[in-house]
C-alpha positions as CSV (number, residue, x, y, z in Angstrom):
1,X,0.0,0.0,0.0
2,X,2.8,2.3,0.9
3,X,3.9,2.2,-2.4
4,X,0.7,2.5,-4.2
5,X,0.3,6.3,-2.2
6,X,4.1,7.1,-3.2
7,X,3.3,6.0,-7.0
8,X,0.1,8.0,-6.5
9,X,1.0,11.2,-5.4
10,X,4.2,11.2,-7.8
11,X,1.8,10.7,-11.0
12,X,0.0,13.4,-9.0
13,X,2.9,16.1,-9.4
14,X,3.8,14.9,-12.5
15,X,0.5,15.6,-13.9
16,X,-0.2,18.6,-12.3
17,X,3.3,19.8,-13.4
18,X,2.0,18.5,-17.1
19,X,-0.8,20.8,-16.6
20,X,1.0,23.8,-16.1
21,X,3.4,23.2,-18.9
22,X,0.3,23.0,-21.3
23,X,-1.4,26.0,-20.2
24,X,1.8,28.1,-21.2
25,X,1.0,26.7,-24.8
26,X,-1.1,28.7,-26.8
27,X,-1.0,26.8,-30.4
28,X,-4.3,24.3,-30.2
29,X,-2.4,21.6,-32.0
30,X,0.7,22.1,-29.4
31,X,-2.3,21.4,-26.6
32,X,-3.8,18.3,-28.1
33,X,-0.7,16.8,-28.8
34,X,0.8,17.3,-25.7
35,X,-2.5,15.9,-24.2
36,X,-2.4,12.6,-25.7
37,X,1.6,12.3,-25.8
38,X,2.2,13.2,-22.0
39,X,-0.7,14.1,-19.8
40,X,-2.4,10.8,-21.2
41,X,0.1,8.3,-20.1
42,X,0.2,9.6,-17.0
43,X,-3.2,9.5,-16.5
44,X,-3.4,6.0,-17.4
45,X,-0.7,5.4,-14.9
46,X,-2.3,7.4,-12.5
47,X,-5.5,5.3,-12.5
48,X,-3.2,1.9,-12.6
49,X,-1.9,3.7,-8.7
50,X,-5.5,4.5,-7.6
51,X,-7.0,0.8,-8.6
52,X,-4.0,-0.9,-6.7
53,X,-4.7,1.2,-3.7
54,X,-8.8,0.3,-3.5
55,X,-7.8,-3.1,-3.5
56,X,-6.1,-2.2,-0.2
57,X,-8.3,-0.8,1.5
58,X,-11.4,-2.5,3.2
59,X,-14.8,-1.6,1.8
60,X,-16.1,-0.4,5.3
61,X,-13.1,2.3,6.0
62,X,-13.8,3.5,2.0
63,X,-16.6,5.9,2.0
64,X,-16.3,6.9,-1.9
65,X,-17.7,4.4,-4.2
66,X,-14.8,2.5,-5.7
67,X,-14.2,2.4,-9.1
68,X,-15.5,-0.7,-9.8
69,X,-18.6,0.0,-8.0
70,X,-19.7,2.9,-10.0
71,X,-18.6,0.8,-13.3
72,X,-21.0,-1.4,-12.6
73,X,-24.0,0.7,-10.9
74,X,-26.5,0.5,-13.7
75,X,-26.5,-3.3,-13.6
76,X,-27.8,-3.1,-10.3
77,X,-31.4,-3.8,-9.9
């Protein structure tokens, strides 16, 4: 678990430095590319962190609906 939060919160600053990086661009095609060349992996890697870290936790000390949860809500009768 400890290392899921330390893989977490550095795809964390590495995104949000990401973000700062492509609000300084001001050419469209400069944005979208840089959003599906950097910010996306990270993202992706991002999400890979947060999964690993609901498995770790028990359902009753989790008060957001995990991600699997809310995948899976309209099936749910």
């Amino acid at each position: 678990m400890e290392n899921s939060l330390e893989s977490i919160l550095k795809e964390v600053m590495a995104l949000n430095s990401g973000l700062e990086v492509l609000h300084a661009k001001s050419n469209e095609a400069q944005v979208m590319k840089a959003i599906s060349e950097e910010l996306k992996p990270i993202a992706e890697n991002l999400r890979i962190y947060c999964d690993m870290a609901e498995t770790c936790i028990a359902d009753d000390l989790w008060p957001l609906p995990k991600y699997r949860e809310m995948l899976f809500l309209n099936n749910q009768a």
